[in-house]
MOPAC internal coordinates of N, CA, C and O (Angstrom, degrees):
PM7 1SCF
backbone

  N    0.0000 0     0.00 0     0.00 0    0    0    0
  C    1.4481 1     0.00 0     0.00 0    1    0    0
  C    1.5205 1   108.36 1     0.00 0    2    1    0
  O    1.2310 1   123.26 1   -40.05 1    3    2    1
  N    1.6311 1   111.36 1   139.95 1    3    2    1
  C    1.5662 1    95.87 1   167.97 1    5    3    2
  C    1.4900 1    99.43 1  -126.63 1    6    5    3
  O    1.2310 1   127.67 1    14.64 1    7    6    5
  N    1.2785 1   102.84 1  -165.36 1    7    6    5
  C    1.4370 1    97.76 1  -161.87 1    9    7    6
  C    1.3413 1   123.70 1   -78.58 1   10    9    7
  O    1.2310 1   118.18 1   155.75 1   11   10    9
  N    1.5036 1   121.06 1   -24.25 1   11   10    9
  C    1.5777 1   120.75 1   160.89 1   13   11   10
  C    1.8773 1   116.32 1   -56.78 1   14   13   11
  O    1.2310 1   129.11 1   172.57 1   15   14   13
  N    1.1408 1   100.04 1    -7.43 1   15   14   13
  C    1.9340 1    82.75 1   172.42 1   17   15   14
  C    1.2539 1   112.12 1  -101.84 1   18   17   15
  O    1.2310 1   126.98 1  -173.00 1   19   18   17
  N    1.5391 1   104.19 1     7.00 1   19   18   17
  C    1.9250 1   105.70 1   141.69 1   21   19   18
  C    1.2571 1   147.08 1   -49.69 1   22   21   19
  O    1.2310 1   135.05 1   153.38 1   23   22   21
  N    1.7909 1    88.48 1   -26.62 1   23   22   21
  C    1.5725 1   110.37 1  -149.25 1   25   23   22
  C    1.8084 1    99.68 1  -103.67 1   26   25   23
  O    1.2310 1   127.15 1   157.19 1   27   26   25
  N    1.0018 1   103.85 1   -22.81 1   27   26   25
  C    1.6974 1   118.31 1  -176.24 1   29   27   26
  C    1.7322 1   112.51 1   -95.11 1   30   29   27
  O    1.2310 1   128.72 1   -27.31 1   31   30   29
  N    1.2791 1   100.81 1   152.69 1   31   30   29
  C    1.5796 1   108.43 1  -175.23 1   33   31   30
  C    1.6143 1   112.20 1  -142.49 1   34   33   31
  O    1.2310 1   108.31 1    -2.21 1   35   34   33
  N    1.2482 1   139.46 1   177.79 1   35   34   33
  C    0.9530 1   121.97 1  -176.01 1   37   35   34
  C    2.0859 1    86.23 1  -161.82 1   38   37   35
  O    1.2310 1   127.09 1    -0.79 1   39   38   37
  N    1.2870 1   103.96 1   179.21 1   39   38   37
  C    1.4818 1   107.89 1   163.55 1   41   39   38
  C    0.8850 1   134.05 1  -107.20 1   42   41   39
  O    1.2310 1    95.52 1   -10.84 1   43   42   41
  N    0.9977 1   160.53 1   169.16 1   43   42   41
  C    1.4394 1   144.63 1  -111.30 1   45   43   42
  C    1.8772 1    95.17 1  -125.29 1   46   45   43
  O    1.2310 1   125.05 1   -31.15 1   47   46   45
  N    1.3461 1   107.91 1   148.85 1   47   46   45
  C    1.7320 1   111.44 1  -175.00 1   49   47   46
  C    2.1949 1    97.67 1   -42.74 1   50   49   47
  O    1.2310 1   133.26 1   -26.38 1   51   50   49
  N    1.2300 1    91.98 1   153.62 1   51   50   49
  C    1.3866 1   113.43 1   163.48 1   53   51   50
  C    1.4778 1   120.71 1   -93.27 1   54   53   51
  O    1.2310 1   114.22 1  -179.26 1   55   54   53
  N    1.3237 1   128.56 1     0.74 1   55   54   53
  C    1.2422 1   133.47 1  -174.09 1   57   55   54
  C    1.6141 1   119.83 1   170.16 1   58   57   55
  O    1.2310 1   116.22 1   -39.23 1   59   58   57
  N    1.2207 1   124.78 1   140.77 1   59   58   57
  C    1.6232 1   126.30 1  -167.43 1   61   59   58
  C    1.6382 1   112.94 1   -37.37 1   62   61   59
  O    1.2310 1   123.09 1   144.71 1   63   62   61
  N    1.1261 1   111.67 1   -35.29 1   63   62   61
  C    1.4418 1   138.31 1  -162.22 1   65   63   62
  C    1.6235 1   107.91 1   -89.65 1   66   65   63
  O    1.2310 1   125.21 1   148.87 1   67   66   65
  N    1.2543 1   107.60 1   -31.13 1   67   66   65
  C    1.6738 1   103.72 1  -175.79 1   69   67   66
  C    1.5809 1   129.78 1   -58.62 1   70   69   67
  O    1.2310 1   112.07 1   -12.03 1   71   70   69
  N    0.8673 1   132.56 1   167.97 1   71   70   69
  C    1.5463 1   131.05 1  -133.06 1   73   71   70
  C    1.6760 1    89.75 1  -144.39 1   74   73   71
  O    1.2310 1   123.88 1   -44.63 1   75   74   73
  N    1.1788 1   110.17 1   135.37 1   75   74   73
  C    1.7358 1    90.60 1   149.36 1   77   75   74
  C    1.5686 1   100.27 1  -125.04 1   78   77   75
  O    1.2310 1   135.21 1   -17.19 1   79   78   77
  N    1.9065 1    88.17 1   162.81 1   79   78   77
  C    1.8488 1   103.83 1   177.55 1   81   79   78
  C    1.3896 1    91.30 1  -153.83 1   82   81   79
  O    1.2310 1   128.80 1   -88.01 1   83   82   81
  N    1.6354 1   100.64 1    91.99 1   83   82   81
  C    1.4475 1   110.22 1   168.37 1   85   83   82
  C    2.1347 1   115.60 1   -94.32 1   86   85   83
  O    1.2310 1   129.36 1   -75.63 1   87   86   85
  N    1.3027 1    99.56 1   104.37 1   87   86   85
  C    1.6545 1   123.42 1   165.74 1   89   87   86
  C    1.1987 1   117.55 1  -102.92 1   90   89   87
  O    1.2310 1   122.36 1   -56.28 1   91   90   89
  N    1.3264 1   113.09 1   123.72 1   91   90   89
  C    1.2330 1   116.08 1  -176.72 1   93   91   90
  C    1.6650 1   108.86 1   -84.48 1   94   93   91
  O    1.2310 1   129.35 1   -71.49 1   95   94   93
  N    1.0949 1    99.59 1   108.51 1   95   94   93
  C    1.6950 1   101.15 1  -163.51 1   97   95   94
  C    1.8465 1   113.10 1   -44.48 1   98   97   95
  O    1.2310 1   124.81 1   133.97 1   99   98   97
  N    1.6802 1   108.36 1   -46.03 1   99   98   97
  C    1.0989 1   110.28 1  -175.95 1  101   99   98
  C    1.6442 1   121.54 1   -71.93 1  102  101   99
  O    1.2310 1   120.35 1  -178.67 1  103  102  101
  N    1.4048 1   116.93 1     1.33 1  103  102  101
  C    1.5739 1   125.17 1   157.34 1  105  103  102
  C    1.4647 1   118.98 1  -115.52 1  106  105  103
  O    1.2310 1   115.95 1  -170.02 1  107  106  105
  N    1.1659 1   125.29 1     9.98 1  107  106  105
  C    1.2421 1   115.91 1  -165.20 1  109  107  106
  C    1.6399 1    95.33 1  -133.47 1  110  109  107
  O    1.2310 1   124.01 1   -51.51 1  111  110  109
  N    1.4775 1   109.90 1   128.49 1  111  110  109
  C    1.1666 1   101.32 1   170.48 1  113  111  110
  C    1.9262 1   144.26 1   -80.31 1  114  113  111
  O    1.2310 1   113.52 1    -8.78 1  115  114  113
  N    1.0061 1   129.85 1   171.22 1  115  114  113
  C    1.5036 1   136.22 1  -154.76 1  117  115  114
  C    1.7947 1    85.57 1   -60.34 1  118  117  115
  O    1.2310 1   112.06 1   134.74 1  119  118  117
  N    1.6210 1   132.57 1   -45.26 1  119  118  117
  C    1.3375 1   121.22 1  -161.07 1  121  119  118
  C    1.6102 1   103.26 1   -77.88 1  122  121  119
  O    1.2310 1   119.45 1   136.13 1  123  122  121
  N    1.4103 1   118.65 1   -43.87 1  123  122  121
  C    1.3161 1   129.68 1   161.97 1  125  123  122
  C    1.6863 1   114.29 1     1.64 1  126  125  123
  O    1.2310 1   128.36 1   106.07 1  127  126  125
  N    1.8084 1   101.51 1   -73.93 1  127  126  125
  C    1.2549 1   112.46 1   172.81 1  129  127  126
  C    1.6105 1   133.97 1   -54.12 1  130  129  127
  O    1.2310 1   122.79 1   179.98 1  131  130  129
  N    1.6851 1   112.27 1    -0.02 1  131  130  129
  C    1.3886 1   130.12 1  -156.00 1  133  131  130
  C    1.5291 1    88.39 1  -132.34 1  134  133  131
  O    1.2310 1   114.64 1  -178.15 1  135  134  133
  N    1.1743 1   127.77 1     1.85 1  135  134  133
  C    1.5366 1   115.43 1  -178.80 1  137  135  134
  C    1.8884 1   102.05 1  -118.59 1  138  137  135
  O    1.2310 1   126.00 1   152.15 1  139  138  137
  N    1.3582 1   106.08 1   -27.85 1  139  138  137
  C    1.2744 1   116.88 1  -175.84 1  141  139  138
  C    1.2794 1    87.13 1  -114.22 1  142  141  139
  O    1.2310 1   131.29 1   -64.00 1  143  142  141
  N    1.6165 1    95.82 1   116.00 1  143  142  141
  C    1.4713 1   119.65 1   162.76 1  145  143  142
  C    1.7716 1   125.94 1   -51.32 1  146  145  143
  O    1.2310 1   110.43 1   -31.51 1  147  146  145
  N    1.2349 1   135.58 1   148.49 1  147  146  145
  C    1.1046 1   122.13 1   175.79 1  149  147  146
  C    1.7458 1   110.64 1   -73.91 1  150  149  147
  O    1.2310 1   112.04 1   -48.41 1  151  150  149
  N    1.0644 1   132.62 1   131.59 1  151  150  149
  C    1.4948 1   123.16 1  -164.32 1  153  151  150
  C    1.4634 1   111.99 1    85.01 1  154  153  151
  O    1.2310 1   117.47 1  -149.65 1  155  154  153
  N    0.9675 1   122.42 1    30.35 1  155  154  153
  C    1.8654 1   137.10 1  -179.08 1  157  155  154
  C    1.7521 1   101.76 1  -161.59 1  158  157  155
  O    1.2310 1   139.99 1   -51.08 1  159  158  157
  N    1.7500 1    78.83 1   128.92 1  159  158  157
  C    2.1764 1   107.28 1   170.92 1  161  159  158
  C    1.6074 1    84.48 1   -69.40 1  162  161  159
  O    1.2310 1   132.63 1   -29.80 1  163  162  161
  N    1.1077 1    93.20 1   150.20 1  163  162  161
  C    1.7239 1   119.86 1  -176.89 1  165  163  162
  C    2.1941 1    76.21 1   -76.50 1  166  165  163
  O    1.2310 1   126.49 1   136.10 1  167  166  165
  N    1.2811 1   105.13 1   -43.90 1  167  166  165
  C    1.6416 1    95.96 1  -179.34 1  169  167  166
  C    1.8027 1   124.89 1   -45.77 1  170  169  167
  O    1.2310 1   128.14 1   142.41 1  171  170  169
  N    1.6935 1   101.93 1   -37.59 1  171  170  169
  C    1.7804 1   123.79 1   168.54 1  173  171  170
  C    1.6535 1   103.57 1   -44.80 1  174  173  171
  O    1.2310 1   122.82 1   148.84 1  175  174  173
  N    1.0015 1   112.20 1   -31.16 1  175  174  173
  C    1.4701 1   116.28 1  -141.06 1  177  175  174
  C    1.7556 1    95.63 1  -110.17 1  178  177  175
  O    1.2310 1   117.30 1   138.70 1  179  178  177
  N    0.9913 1   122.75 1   -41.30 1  179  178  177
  C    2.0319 1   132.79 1   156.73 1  181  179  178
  C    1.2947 1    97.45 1   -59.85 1  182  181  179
  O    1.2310 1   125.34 1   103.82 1  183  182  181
  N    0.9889 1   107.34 1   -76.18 1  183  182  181
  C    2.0825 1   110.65 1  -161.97 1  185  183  182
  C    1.2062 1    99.10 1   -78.10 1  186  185  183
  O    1.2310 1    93.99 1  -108.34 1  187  186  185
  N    1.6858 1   162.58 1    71.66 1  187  186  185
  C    1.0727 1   143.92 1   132.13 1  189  187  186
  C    1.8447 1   105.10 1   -56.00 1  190  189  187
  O    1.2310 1   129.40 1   -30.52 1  191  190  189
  N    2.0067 1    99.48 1   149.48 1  191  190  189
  C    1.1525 1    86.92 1   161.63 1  193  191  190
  C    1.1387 1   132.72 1   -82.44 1  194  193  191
  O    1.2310 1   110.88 1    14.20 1  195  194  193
  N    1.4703 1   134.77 1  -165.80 1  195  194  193
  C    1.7148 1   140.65 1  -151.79 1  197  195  194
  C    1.7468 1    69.84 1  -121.28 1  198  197  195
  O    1.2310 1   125.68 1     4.92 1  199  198  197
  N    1.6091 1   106.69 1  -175.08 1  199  198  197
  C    0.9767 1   149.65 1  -155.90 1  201  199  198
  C    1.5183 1   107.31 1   -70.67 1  202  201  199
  O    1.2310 1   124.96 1   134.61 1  203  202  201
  N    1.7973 1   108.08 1   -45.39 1  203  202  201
  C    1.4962 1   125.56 1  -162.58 1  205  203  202
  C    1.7821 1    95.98 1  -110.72 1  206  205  203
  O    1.2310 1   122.10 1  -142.05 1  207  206  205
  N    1.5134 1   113.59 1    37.95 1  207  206  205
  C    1.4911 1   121.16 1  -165.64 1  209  207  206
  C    1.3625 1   143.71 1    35.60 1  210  209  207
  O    1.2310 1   127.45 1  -171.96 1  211  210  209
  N    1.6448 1   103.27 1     8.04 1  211  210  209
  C    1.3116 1   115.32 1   172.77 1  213  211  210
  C    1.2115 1   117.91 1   -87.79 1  214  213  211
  O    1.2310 1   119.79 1   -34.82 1  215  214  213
  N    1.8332 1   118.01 1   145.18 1  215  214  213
  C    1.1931 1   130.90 1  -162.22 1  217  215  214
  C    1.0915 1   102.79 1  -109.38 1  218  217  215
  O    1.2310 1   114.85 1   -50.40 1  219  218  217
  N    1.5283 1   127.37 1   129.60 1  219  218  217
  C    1.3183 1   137.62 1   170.31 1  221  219  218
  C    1.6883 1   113.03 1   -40.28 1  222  221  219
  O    1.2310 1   129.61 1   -22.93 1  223  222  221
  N    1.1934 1    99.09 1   157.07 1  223  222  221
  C    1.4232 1   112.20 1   176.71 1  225  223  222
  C    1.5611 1   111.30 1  -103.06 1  226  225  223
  O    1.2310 1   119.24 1   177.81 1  227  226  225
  N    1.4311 1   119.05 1    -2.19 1  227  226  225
  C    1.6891 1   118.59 1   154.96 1  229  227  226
  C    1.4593 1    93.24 1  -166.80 1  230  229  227
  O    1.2310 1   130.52 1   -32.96 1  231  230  229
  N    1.3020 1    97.32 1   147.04 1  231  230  229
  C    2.0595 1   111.34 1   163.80 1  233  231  230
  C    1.0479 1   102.77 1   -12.62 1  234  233  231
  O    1.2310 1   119.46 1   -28.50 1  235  234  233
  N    1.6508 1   118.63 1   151.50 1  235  234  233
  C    1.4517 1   120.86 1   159.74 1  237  235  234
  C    1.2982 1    87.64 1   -91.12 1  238  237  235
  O    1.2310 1   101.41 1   127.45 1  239  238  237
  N    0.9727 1   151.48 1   -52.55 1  239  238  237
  C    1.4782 1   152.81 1   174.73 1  241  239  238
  C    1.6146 1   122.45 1   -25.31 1  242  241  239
  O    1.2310 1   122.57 1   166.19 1  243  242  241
  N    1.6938 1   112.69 1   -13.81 1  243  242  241
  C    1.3377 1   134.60 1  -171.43 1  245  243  242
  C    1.4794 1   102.54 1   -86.56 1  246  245  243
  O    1.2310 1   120.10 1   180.00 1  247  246  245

């Protein structure tokens, strides 16, 4: 956490099941939103696990 996700708020889930996928539209680009699922951390989506369920220690994408 850093200190600006102090500063932001949101409303509360709409249903047991709801997901959040907060992008800040004005840094994140239009494909961005098509790679990160709705209900998936842009973090789900870097760190998936491998095969033997271990999670990388940075993006392979890095």
């Amino acid at each position: 956490m850093h200190y600006g996700d102090t500063m932001h708020s949101t409303p509360p889930p709409t249903g047991a099941n709801a997901g959040r996928r907060v992008l800040y539209y004005k840094f994140a680009e239009e494909k961005t939103f098509h790679f990160v699922p709705s209900g998936c951390h842009y973090n789900d989506a870097l760190f998936r696990t491998d095969s033997s369920g271990k999670v990388p220690t940075r993006a392979a994408t890095y």
